[in-house]
C-alpha positions in Angstrom: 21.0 -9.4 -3.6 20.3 -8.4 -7.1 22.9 -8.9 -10.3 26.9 -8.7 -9.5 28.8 -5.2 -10.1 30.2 -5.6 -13.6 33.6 -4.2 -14.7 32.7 0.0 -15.6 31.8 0.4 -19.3 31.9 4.3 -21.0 28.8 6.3 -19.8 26.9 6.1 -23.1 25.8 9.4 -23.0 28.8 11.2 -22.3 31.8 11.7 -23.5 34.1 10.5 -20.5 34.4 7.4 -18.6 31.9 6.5 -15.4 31.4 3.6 -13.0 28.0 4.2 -13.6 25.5 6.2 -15.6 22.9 6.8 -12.8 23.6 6.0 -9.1 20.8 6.0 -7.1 21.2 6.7 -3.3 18.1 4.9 -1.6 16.4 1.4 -2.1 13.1 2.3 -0.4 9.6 2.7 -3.0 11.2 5.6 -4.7 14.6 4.4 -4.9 14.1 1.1 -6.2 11.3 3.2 -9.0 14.3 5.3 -10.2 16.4 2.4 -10.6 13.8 0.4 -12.4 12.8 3.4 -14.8 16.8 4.6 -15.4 17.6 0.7 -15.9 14.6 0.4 -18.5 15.9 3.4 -20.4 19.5 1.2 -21.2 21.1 3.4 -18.2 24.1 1.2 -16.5 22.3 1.8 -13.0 23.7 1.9 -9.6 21.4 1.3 -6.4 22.8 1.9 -3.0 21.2 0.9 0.1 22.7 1.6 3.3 21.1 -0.9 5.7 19.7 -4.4 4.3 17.4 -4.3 1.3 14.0 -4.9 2.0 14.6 -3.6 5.9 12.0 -2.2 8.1 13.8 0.7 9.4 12.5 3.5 7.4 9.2 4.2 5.4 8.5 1.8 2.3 8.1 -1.3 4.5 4.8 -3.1 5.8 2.0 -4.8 4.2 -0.4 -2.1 3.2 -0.7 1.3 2.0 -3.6 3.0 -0.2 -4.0 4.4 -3.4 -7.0 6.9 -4.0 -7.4 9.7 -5.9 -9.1 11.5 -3.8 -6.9 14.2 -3.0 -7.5 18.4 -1.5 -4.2 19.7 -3.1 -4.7 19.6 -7.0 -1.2 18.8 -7.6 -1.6 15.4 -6.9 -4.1 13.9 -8.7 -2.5 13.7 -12.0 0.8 11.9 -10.6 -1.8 9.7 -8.7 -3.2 8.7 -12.0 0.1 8.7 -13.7 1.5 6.3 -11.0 -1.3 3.8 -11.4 -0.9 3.2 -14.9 2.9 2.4 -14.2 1.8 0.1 -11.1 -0.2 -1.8 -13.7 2.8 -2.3 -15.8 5.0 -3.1 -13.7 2.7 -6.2 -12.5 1.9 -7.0 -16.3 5.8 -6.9 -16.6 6.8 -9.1 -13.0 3.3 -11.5 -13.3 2.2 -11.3 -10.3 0.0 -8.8 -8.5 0.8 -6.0 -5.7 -2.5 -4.0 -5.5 -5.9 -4.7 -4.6 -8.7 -2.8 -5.7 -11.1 -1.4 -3.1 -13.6 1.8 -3.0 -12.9 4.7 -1.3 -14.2 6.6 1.4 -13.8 10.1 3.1 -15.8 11.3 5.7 -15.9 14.3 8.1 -17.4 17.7 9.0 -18.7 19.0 6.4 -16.8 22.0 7.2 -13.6 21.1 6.3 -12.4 22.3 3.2 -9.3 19.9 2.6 -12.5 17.0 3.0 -14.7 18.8 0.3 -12.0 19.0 -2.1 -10.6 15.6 -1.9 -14.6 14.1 -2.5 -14.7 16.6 -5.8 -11.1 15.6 -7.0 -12.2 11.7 -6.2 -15.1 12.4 -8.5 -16.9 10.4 -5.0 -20.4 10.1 -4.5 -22.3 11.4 -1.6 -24.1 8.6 0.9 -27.2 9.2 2.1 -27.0 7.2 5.3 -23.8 5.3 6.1 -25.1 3.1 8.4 -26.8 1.1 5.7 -23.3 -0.1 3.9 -21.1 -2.1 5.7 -22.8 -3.6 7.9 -23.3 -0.4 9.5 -19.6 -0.7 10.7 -19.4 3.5 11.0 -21.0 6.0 13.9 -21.4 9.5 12.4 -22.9 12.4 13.6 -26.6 12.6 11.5 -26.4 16.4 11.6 -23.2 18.6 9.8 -20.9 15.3 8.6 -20.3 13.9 5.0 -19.6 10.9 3.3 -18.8 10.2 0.1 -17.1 7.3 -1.8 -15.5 6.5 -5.0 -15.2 3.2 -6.5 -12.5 3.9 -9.0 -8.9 3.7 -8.4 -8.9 3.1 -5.1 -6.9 0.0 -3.7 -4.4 -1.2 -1.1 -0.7 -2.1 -2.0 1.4 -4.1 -0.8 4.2 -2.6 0.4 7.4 -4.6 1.0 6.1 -6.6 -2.0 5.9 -3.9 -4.3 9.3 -2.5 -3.4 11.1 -5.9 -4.0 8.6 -6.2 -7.0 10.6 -2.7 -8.9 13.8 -4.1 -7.5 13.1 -7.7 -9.3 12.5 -5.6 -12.2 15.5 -3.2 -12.2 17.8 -6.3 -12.1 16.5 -8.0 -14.9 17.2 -4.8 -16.7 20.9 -4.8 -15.5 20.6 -2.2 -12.2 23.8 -3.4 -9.8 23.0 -3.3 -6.2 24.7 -2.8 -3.5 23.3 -3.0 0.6 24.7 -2.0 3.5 26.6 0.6 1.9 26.0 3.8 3.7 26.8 6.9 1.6 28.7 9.1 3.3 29.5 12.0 0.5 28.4 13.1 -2.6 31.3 15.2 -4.3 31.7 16.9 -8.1 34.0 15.0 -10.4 37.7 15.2 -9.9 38.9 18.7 -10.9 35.5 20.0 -11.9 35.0 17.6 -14.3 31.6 16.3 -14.9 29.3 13.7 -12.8 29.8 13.2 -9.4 31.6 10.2 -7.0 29.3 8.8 -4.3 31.4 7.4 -1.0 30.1 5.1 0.8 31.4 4.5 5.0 33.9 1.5 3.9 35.6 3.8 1.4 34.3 2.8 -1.7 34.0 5.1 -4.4 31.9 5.6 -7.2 31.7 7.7 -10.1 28.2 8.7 -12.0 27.4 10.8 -14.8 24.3 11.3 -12.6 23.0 11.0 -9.1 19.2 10.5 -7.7 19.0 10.9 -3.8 15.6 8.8 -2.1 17.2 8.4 2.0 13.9 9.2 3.5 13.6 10.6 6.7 18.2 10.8 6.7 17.8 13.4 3.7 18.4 16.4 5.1 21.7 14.9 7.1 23.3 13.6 3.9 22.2 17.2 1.8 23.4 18.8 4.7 26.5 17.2 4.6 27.5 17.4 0.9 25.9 20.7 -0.4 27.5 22.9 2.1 25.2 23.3 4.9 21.9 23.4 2.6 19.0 22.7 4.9 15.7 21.2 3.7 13.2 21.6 6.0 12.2 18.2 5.9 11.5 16.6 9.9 11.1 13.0 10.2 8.3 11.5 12.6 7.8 8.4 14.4 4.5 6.8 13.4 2.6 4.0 14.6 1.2 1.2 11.9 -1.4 -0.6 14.5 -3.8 -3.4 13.5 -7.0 -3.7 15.7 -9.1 -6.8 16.2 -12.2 -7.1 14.6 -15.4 -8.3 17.0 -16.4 -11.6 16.3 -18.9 -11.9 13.0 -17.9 -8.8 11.8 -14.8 -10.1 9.9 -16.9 -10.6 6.5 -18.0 -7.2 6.6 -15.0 -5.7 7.2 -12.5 -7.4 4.6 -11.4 -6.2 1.3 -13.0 -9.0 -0.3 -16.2 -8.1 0.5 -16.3 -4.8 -0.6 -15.0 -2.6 2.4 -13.0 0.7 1.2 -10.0 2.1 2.6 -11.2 5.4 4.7 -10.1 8.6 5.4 -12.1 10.1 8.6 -11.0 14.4 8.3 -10.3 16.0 11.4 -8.9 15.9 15.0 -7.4 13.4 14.9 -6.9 12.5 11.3 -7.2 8.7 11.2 -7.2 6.7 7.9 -7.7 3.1 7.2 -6.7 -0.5 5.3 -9.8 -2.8 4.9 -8.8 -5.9 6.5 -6.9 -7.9 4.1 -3.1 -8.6 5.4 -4.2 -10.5 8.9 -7.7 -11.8 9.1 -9.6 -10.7 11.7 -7.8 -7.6 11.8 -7.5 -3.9 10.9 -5.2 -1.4 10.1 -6.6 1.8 11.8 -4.0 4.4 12.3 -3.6 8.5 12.9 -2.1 10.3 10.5 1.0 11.8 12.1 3.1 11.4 15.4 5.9 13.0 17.0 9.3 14.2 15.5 12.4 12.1 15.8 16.2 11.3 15.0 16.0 8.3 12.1 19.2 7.6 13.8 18.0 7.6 17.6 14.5 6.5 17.5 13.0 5.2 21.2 11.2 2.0 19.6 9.5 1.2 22.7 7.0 4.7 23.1 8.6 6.7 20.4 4.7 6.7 18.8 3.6 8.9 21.5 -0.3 9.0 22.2 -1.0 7.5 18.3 -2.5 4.3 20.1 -4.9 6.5 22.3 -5.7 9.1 19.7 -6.8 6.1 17.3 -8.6 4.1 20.3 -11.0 6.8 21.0 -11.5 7.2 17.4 -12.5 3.7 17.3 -15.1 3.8 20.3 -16.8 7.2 19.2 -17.0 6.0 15.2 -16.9 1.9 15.4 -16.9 0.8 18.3 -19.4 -2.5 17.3 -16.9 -4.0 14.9 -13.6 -3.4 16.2 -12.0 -3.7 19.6 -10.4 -0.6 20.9 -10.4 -2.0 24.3 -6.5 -3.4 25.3 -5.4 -1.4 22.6 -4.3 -2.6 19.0 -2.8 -6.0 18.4 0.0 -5.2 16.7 1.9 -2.2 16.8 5.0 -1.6 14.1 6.9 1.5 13.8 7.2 3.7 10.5 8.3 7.0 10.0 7.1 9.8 7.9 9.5 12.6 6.1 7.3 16.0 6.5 8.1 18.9 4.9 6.1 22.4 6.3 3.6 22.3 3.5 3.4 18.8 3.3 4.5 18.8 -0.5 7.1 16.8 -2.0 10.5 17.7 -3.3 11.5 16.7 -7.1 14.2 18.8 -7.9 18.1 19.4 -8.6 20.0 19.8 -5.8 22.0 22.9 -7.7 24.5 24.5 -6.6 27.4 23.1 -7.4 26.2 20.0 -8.2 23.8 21.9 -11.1 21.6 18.9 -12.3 24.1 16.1 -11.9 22.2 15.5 -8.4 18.4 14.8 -8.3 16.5 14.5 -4.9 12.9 13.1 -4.4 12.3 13.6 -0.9 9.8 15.0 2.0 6.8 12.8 0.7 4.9 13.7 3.8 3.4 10.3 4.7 1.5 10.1 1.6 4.0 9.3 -1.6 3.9 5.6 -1.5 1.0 5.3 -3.8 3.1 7.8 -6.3 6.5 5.5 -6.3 6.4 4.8 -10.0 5.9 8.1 -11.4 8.3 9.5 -8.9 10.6 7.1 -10.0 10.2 7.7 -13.4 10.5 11.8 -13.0 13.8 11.0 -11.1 15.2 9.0 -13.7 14.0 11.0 -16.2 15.2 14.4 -14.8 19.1 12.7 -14.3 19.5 11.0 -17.6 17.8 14.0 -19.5 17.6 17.4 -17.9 13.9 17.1 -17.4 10.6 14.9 -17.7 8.0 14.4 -20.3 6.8 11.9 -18.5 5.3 14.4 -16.5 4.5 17.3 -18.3 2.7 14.7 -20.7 0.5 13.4 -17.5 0.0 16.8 -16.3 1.8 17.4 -13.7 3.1 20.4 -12.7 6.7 20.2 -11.0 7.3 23.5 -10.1 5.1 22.8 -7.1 7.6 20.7 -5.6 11.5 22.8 -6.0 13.8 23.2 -3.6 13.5 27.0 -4.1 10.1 27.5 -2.7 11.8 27.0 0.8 14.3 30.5 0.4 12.8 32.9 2.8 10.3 31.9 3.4 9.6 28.4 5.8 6.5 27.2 5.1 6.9 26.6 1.7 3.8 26.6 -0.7 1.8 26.8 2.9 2.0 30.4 2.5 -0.8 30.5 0.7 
């Protein structure tokens, strides 16, 4: 548990009294990013959490997750390289380290048009025959397939570590937290007047000039519930993380120490990849995807579906001499992703009544981990000033991600 709740001060930029100047709803990666970059600006920060902080019931725990910039959509790039600068100052800033550097690969039909784009956007380099690096740890087809890999910016980060890493860092700047406080309500100030008071399930109340909203996969319950029936398209799933052994004298070759990249591999299935690191003498090898679910009702015994099989056969058609598909993986642990149709995020206002006193990050798609800082900084940004710089200076473009693009038409930016 971070610092105490102090007695309220006056919001200092406003002109009436608030608990708080920014509340934020959500301790997850993007939660805990806000609250670090609204505490850092002076804000008198609030972070709710409804279960325990640092729990493994949602989508920002685990010991892995990549960072690449290799990337088809051309929205992303920029916040990727945005986000990695603030990763690097935030471990300057805490001393100690979250993120490992390792090279990147993508691979696939040379077909596929997401797969070309991400290798130009990655700046990656084409090789000539894969089964001459690592060992010869990947099986492709010799005849329509590509591979290419980049050695910059790529890495692995530590998950659970880097969230408790921003929420270290929020309370040295002052952020209050709070867990196990489920918000129930978000409402406008009392007769109209500005801000907004958060309710939490033991009837606590709390009043903010501002509010940022990161619940994961329980967003579109709580903006369902407090901006009169608006529904964001957003569906969680029920993913599997799974870690499979690696054969015996392959463990060198397939560790992050020696050089082995994370991997994207396009197609049916989508499967993507940690170099061992976390567990020697095991992998993270896992499909991209899984079936819906209820965040509140999730069957934790087969709730995954067929992710273990789809990955499985993956393993036995692509590597099956360094990693043991057979008995299935070693350690299975359940995640979630938040989809949205188009697989964009949402950074926006919540409008409406709520104007821009409400900001919600939201619908990261199974790939916004990496992006936590400058997510967090656009959030914090966007409640304590109307808008961000930060972004517009790195170049990115947040009209790809509003609410707005969802009225009338359900897929969202995959229209086009």
């Amino acid at each position: 548990m971070a610092a105490p709740a102090e007695a309220p001060e006056p919001a200092a930029a406003a002109g009436r009294r608030f608990d708080y100047d920014v509340i934020v709803v959500g301790a997850g990666i993007m939660g805990s990013c806000a609250a670090h970059a609204a505490s850092s600006r002076g804000a008198r920060t609030l972070l709710l959490e409804r279960f325990d902080l640092l729990h493994h019931l949602g989508s920002s725990h685990g010991e892995s997750r990549t960072i690449r910039d290799a990337y088809p959509k051309p929205q992303y790039p920029p916040m990727v390289r945005l986000a990695r600068r603030l990763w690097a100052d935030a471990e300057a800033e805490s001393g100690y380290r979250v993120l490992t550097p390792a090279p990147q690969l993508s691979i696939g039909p040379r077909s596929n048009a997401s797969l070309l784009a991400a290798i130009e956007s990655a700046g990656a380099e084409e090789v000539g025959d894969l089964s001459r690096r690592w060992g010869g740890a990947f099986r492709v087809p010799d005849a329509g397939w590509v591979a290419a890999v980049s050695e910059r910016g790529g890495g692995v980060l530590n998950a659970t570590k880097a969230v408790a890493m921003f929420q270290a860092l929020a309370a040295k700047k002052g952020a209050v937290f709070r867990d196990n406080a489920e918000v129930v309500g978000i409402e406008k100030g009392p007769d109209g007047c500005d801000g907004v008071v958060v309710r939490t399930s033991a009837g606590e109340a709390f009043r903010g000039a501002k509010c940022v909203v990161t619940v994961g996969a329980w967003t579109s319950k709580l903006v369902r519930s407090v901006a009169c029936g608006l529904e964001l398209p957003i569906q969680p799933l029920h993913t599997m993380v799974l870690y499979w052994r690696v054969k015996p004298g392959h463990e060198r070759e397939l560790a992050a120490g020696f050089g082995f990249p994370t991997f994207s591999c396009y197609g049916d299935p989508h499967v993507y990849s940690t170099p061992s690191l976390e567990l020697p003498g095991l992998i993270k090898i896992n499909y991209d995807g899984g079936p819906p679910c209820d965040p509140d009702g999730r069957d934790w015994a087969s709730g995954g579906g067929d992710v273990a099989g789809r990955v499985a056969r993956w393993i036995e058609e692509f590597m099956p001499d360094h990693v043991e598909a057979a008995g299935g993986p070693v350690i299975r642990q359940s995640c979630m992703y938040s989809m949205t149709p188009d697989k964009d995020f949402v950074i926006d206002f919540l409008g409406g009544e709520f104007g821009e006193d409400v900001v919600v990050g939201a619908g990261f798609s199974g790939h916004g981990f990496k992006m936590g800082p400058a997510v967090g900084t656009i959030l914090a940004e966007m409640a304590i000033d109307g808008k961000a710089d930060t972004a517009a200076e790195a170049g990115v473009e947040l009209g790809h991600f509003r609410i707005n693009r969802f009225e009338g038409n359900p897929m969202g930016n995959a229209k086009n």
